[in-house]
Structures are given as structure tokens and as C-alpha cells.
ROVEXPA-111507 format. One line per 8 residues: number of its first residue (from 1); for each residue x, z, y of N, C-alpha, C, CB. Coordinates in Angstrom, 3 decimals. Glycine has a CB too. Layout:
NUM = X/Z/Y/X/Z/Y/X/Z/Y/X/Z/Y  ...
This chain:
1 = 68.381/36.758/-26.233/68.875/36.398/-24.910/68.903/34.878/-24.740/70.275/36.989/-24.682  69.244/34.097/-26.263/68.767/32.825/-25.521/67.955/31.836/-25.795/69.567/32.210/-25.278  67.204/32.659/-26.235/66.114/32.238/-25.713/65.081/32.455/-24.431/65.673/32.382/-26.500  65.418/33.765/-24.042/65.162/34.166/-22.701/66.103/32.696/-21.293/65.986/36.134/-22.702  67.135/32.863/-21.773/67.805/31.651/-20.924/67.357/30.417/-21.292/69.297/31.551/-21.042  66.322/29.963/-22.659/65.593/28.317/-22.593/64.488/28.646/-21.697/64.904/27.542/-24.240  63.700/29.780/-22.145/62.440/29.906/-21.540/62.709/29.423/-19.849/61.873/31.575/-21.776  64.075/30.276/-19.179/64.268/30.135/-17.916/64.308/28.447/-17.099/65.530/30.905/-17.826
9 = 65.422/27.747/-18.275/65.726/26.592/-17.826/64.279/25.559/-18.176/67.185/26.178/-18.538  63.595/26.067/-19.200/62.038/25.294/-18.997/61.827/25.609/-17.855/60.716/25.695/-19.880  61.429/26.732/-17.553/60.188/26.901/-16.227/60.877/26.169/-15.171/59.780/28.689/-15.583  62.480/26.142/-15.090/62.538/25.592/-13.631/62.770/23.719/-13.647/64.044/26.491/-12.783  62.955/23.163/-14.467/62.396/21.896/-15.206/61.027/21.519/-15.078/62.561/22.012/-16.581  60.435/22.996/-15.278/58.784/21.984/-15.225/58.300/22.457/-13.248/56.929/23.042/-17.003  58.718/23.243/-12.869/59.184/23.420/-11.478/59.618/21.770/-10.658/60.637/24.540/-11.625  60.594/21.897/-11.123/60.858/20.641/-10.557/60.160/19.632/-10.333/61.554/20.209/-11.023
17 = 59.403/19.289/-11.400/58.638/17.793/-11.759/57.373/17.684/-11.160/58.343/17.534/-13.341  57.212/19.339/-10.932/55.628/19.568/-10.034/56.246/20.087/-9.103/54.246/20.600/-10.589  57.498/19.888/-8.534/57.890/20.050/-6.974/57.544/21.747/-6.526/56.799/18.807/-5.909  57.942/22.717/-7.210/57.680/24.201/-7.308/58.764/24.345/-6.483/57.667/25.030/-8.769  59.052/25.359/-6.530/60.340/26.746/-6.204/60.645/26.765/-7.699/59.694/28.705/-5.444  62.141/27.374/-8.190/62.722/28.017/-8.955/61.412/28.962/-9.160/64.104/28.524/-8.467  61.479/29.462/-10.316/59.956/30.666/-11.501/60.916/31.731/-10.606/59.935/30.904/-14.275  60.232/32.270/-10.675/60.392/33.927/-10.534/61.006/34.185/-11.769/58.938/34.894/-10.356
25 = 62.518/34.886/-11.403/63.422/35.377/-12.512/63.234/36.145/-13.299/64.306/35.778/-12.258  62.483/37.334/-12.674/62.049/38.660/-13.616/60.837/38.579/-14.203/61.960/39.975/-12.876  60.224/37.520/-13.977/58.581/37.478/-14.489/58.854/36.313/-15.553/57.179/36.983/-13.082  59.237/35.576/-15.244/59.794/34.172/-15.959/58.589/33.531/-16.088/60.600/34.264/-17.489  57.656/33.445/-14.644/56.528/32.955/-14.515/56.844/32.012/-13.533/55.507/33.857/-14.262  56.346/30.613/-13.329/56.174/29.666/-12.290/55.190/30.614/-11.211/55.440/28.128/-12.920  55.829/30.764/-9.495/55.470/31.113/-8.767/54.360/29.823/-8.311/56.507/31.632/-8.106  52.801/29.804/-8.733/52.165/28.540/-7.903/51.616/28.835/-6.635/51.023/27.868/-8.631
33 = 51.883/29.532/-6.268/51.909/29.781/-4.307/52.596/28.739/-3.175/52.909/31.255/-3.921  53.337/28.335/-4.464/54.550/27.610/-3.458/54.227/26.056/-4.089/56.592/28.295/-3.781  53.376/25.842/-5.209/53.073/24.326/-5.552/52.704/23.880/-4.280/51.887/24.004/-6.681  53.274/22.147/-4.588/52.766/21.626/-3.251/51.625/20.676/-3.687/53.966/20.827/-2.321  51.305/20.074/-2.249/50.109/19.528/-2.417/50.201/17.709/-3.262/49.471/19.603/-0.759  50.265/17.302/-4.012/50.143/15.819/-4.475/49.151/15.146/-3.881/49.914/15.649/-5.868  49.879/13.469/-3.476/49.052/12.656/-2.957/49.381/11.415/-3.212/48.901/12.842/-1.770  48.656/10.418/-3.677/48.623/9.272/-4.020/48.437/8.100/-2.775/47.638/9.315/-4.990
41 = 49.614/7.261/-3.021/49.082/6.169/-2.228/49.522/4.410/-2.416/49.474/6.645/-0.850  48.603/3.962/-2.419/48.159/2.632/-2.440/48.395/1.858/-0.800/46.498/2.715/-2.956  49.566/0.953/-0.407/49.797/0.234/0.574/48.721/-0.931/0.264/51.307/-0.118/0.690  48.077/-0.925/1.398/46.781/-2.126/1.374/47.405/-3.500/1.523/45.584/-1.963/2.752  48.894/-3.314/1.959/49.832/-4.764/1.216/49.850/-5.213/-0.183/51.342/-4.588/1.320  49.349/-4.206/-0.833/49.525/-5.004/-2.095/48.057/-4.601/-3.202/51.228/-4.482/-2.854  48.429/-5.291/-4.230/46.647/-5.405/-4.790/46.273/-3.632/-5.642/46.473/-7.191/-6.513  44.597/-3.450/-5.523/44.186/-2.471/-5.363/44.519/-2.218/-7.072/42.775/-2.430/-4.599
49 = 45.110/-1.067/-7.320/45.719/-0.855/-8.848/44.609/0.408/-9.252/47.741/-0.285/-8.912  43.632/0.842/-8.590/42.988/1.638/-9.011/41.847/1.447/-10.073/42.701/2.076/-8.076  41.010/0.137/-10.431/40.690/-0.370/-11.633/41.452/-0.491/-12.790/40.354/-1.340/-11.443  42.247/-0.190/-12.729/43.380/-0.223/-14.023/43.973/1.226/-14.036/44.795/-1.462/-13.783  43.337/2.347/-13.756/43.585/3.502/-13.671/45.356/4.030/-13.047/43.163/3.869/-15.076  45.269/3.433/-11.899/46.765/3.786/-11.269/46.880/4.671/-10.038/47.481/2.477/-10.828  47.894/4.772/-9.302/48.027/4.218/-8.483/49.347/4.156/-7.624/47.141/4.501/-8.061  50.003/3.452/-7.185/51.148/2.952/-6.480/52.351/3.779/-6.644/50.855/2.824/-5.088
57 = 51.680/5.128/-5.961/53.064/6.371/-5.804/52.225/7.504/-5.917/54.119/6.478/-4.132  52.717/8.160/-6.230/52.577/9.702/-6.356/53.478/10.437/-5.709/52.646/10.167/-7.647  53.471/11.537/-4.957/54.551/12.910/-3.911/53.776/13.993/-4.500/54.454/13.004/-1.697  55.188/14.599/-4.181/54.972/16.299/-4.106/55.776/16.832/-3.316/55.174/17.111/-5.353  55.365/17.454/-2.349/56.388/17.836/-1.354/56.425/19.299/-1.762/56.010/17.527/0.295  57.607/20.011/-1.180/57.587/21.108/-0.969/58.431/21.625/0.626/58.075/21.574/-2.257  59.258/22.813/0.790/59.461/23.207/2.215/60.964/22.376/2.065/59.419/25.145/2.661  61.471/21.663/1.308/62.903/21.176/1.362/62.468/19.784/1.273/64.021/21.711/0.155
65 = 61.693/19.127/1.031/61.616/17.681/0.946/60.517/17.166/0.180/62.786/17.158/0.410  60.105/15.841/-0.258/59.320/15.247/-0.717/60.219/14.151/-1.760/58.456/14.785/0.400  59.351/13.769/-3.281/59.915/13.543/-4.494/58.752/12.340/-4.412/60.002/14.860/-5.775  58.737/11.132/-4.564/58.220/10.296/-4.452/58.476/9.214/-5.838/58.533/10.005/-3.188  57.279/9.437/-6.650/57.200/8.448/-7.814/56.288/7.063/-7.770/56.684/9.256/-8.960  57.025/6.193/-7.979/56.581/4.668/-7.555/56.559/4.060/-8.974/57.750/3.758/-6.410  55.443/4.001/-9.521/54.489/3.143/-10.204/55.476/1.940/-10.421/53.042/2.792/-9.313  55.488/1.084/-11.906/55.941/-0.043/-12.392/55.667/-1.205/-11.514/55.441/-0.208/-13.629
73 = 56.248/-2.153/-10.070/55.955/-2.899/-9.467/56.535/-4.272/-9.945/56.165/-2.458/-8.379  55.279/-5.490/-9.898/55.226/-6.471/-10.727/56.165/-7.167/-9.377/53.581/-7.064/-11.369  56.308/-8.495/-9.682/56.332/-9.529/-8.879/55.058/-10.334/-8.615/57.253/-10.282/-9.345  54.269/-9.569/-8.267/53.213/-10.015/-7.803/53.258/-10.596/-6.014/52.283/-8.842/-8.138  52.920/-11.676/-5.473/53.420/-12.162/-4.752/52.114/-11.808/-3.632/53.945/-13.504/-5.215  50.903/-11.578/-4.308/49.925/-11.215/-3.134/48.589/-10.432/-3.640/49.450/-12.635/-2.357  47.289/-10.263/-2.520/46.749/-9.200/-3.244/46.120/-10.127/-4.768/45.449/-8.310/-2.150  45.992/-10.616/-4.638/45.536/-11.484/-6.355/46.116/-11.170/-7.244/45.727/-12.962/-6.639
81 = 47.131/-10.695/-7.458/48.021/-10.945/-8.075/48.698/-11.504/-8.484/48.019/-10.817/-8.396  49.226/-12.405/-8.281/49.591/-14.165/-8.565/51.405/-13.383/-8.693/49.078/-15.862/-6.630  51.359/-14.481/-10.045/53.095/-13.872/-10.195/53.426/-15.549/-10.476/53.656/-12.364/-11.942  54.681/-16.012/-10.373/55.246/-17.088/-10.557/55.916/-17.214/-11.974/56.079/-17.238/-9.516  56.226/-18.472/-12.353/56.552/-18.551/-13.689/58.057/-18.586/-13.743/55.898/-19.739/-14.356  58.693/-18.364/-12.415/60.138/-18.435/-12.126/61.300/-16.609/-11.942/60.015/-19.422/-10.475  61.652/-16.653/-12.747/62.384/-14.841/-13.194/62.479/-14.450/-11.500/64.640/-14.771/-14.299  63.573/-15.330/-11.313/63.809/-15.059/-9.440/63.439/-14.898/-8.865/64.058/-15.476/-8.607
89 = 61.880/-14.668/-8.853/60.936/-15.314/-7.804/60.507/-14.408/-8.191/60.223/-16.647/-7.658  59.815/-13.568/-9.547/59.057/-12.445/-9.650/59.724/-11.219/-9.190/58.640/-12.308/-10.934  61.659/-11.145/-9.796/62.532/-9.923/-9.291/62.286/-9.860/-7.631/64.324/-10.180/-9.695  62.494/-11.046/-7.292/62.473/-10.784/-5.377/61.244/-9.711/-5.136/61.964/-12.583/-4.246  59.873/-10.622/-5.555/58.863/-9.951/-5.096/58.696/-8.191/-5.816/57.628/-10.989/-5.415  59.177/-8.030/-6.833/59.114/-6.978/-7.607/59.848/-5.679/-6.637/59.861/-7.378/-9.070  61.107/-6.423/-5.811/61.634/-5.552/-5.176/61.078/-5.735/-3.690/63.056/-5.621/-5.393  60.652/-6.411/-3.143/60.260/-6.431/-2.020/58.625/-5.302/-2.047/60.184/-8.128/-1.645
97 = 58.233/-5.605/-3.320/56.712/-4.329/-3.757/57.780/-3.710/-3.308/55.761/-3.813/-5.591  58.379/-3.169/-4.224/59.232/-1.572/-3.879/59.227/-0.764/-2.346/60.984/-1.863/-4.107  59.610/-2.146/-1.527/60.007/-1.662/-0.200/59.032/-1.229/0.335/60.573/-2.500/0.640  57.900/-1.864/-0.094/56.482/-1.974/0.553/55.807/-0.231/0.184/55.407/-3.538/-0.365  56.090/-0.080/-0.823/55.583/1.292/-1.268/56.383/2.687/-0.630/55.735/1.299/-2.917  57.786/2.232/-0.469/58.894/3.053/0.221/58.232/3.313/1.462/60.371/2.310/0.428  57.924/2.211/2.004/57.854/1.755/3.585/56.738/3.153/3.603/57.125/-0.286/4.120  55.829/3.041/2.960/54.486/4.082/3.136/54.938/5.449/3.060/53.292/3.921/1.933
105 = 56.187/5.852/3.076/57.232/6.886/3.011/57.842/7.208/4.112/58.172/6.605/2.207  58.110/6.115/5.166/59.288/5.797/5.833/60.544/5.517/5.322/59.482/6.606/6.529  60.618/5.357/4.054/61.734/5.529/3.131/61.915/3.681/3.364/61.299/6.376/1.262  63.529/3.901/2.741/64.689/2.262/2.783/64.991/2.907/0.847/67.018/2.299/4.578  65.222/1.627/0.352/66.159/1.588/-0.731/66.855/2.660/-1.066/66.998/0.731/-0.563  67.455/2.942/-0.296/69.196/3.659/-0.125/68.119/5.177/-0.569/70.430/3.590/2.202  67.293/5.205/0.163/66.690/6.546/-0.636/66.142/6.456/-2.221/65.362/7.056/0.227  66.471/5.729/-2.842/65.568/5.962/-4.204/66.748/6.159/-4.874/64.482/4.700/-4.879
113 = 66.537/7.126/-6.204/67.516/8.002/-6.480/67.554/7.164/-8.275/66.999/9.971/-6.165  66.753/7.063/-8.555/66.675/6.068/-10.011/65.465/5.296/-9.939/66.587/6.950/-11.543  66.089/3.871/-10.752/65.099/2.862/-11.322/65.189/2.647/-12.322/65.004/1.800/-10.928  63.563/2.422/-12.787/63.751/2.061/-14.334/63.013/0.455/-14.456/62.834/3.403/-15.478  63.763/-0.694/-14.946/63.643/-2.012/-15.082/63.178/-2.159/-16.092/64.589/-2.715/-14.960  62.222/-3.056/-16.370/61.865/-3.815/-17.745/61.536/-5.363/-17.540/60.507/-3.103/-18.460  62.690/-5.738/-18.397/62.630/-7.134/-18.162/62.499/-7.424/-19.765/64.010/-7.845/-17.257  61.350/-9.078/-20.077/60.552/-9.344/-20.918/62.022/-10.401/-21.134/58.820/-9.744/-20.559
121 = 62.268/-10.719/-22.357/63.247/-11.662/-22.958/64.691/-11.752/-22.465/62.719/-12.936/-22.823  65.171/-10.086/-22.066/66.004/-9.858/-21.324/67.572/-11.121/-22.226/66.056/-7.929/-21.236  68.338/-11.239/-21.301/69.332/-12.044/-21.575/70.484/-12.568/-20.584/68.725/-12.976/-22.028  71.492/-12.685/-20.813/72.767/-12.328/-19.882/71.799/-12.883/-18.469/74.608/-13.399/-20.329  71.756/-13.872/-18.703/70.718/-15.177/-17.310/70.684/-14.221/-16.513/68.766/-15.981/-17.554  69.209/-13.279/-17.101/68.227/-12.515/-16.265/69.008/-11.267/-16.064/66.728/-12.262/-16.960  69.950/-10.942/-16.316/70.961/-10.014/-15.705/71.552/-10.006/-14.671/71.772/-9.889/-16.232  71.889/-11.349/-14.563/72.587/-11.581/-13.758/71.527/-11.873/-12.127/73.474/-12.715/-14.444
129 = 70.755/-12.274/-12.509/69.866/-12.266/-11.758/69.230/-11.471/-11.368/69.358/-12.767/-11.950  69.013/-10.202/-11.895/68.704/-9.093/-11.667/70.047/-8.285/-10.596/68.386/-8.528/-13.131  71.151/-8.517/-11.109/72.153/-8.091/-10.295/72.361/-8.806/-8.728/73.339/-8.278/-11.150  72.309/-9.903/-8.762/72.330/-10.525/-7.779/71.390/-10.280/-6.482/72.239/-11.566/-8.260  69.878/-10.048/-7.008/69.072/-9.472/-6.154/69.276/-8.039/-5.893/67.877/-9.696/-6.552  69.729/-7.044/-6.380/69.585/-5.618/-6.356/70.943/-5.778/-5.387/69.576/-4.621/-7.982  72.317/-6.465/-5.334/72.979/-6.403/-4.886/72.067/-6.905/-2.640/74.061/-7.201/-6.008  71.475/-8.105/-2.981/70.699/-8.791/-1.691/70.331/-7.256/-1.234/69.122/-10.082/-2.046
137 = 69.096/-6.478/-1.729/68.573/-5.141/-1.359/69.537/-4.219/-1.390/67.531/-4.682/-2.164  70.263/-3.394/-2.293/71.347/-2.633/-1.914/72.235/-3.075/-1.373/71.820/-2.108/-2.663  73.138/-4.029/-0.247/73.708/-4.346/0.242/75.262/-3.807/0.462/72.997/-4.448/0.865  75.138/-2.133/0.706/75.930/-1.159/0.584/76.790/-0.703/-0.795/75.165/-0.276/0.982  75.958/-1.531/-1.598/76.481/-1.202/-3.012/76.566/-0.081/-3.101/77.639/-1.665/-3.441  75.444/0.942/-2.521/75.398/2.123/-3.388/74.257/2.182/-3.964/75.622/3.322/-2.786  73.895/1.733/-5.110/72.715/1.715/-5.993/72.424/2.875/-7.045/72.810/0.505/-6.727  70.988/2.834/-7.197/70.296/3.970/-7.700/70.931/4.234/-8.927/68.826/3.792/-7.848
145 = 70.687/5.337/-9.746/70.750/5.565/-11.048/70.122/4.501/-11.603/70.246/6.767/-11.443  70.348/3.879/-12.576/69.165/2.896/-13.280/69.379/2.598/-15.019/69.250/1.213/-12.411  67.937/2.209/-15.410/68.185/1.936/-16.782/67.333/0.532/-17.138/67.722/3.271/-17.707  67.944/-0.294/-17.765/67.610/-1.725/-17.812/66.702/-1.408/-19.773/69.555/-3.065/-17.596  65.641/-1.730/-19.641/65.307/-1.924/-20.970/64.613/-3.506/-21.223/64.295/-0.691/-21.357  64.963/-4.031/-22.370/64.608/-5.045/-22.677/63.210/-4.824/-23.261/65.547/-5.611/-23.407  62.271/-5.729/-22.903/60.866/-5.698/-23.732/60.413/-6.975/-24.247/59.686/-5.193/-22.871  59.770/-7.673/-24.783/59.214/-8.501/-25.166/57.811/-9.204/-24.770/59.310/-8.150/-26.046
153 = 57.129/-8.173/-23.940/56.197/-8.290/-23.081/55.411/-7.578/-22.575/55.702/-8.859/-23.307  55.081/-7.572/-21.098/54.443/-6.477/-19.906/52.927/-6.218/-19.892/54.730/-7.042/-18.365  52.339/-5.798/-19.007/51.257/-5.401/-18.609/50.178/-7.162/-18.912/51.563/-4.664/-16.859  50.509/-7.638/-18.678/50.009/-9.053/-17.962/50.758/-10.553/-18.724/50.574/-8.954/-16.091  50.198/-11.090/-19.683/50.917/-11.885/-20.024/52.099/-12.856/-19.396/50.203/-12.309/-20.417  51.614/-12.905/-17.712/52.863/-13.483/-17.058/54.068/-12.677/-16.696/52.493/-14.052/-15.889  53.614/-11.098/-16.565/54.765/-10.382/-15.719/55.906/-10.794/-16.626/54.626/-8.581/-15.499  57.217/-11.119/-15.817/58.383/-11.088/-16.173/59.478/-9.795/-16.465/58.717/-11.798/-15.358
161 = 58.774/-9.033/-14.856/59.718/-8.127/-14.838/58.772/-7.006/-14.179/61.101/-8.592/-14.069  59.074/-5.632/-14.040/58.448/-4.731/-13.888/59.523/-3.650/-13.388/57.679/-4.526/-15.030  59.410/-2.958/-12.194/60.626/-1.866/-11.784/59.992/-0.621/-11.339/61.646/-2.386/-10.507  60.033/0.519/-11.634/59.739/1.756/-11.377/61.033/2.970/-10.455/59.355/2.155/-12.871  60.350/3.636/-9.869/61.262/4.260/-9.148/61.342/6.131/-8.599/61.152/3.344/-8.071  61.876/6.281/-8.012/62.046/7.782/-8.286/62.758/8.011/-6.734/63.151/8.244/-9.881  61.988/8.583/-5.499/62.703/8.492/-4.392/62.322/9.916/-3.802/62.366/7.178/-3.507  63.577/10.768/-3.066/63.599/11.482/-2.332/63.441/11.280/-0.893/64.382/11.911/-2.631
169 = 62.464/12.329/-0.029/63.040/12.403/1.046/62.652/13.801/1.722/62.730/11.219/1.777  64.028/14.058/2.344/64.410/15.342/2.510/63.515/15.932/3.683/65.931/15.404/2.771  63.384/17.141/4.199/62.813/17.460/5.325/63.845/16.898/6.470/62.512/19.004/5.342  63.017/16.372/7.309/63.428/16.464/8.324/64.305/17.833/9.394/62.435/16.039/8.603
């Protein structure tokens, strides 16, 4: 029996992540009738990530809403990519990407449900600085789930900082 109850809580776990329905209880099969359709998108605001095998966001909608995964966004300041050698200056733009990718959603901030940060030589400084801006964008101080990991170095020998995200939006 419980393993019959892991098998269950897998299927509706991997349900989730591919935006399913709950498995069918008595079959303890993923119903894919009800998978939704995935679609990728790239805001032509920012530089083309598809040579580097990406791309921007990923959805899966289903009949209750849409689950929107947003790609590690640099502080890249334009389509070149040009990042600055200043922490502040890459977090701004890092979160202003964000909005930019939201925006292709209709989605605000306030909808993203977790972020995951990676900041290169993390240290109280860049904490604080990190807080300071997330506070500028969350304004409301109701901020996402989040997890800060320290790294030593990114994609790109300049990136500083790098933020990933995880956003709902419900049916209308």
C-alpha cells in the first residue's frame, strides 16, 4: 500500500511539472489528453539566446492557468550583451530582464512565485544590494520564495549575477 501511495504522489509531481491534471487514481496512469501545449519565448528586447541552446521562458498551460519558467537572466544591458563591471548595475538590469520576459506574459513581479539567484563572490556588500533592489521591484514587500546561492563564476566571465524564476498565471 505504500508504495501504491509513492507511485501516486510521483505521478501527480511529474503532472505538475508538465502542467497535467492529477493521474487517474485507479489506473495510476498520467491522463495525457489533458497535457498542455508548451511554448517558448524569446522577447526581441533582449539578446537572441537560441545559439547557446536556450530559450528565455518556457509555459505550460492547462484549463486552470499557465506555469511560466524564466531562464537564468544576466544583467545584460542590451541586445549585445554588454554587462557592466558594477554588481548594481548588472542586479538592476538582471531584474529589469525579468520584467521584460514577464511582460511577454502580461505578468508583474508580484506574480512570480520563486527565484533562484546566483551571485559570483557572494558577500554581505552584494546582499545587501541584492536586497535593496528586490525591495525597488517588490515594493509591496511581498516577495517570491527565493534561494540565494553563492558561486564563484557564471555563464560568461563578466556575469555577476544571474536570476531565474518560476511564475504563475491563473485563468482568467
Amino acid at each position: 500500500m505504500k508504495i501504491k501511495k509513492t507511485v501516486v504522489l510521483a505521478s501527480i509531481l511529474v503532472g505538475l511539472i508538465l502542467g497535467c491534471k492529477e493521474p487517474d487514481q485507479q489506473k495510476n496512469t498520467i491522463n495525457h489528453n489533458t497535457m498542455s501545449h508548451v511554448l517558448h519565448k524569446n522577447p526581441k528586447e533582449l539578446f537572441d539566446p537560441t545559439p547557446y541552446a536556450f530559450s528565455h521562458s518556457t509555459s505550460a498551460a492547462d484549463k486552470d492557468g499557465q506555469y511560466i519558467f524564466i531562464s537564468g537572466q544576466s544583467g545584460a544591458e542590451d541586445l549585445e550583451h554588454t554587462l557592466s563591471g558594477d554588481f548594481r548595475t548588472q542586479v538592476t538590469y538582471a531584474l529589469l530582464n525579468l520584467k521584460t520576459v514577464l511582460g511577454e506574459y502580461g505578468l508583474n513581479p508580484e506574480d512570480v512565485l520563486k527565484i533562484t539567484v546566483l551571485i559570483v563572490n557572494h558577500d554581505s556588500e552584494k546582499l545587501a544590494i541584492w536586497s535593496d533592489e528586490m525591495r525597488k521591484v517588490w515594493s509591496n514587500n511581498e516577495f517570491p520564495a527565493s534561494t540565494l546561492i553563492p558561486v564563484p563564476m557564471l555563464a560568461l566571465d563578466n556575469m555577476l549575477v544571474e536570476v531565474d524564476a518560476i511564475a504563475y498565471k491563473p485563468v482568467d
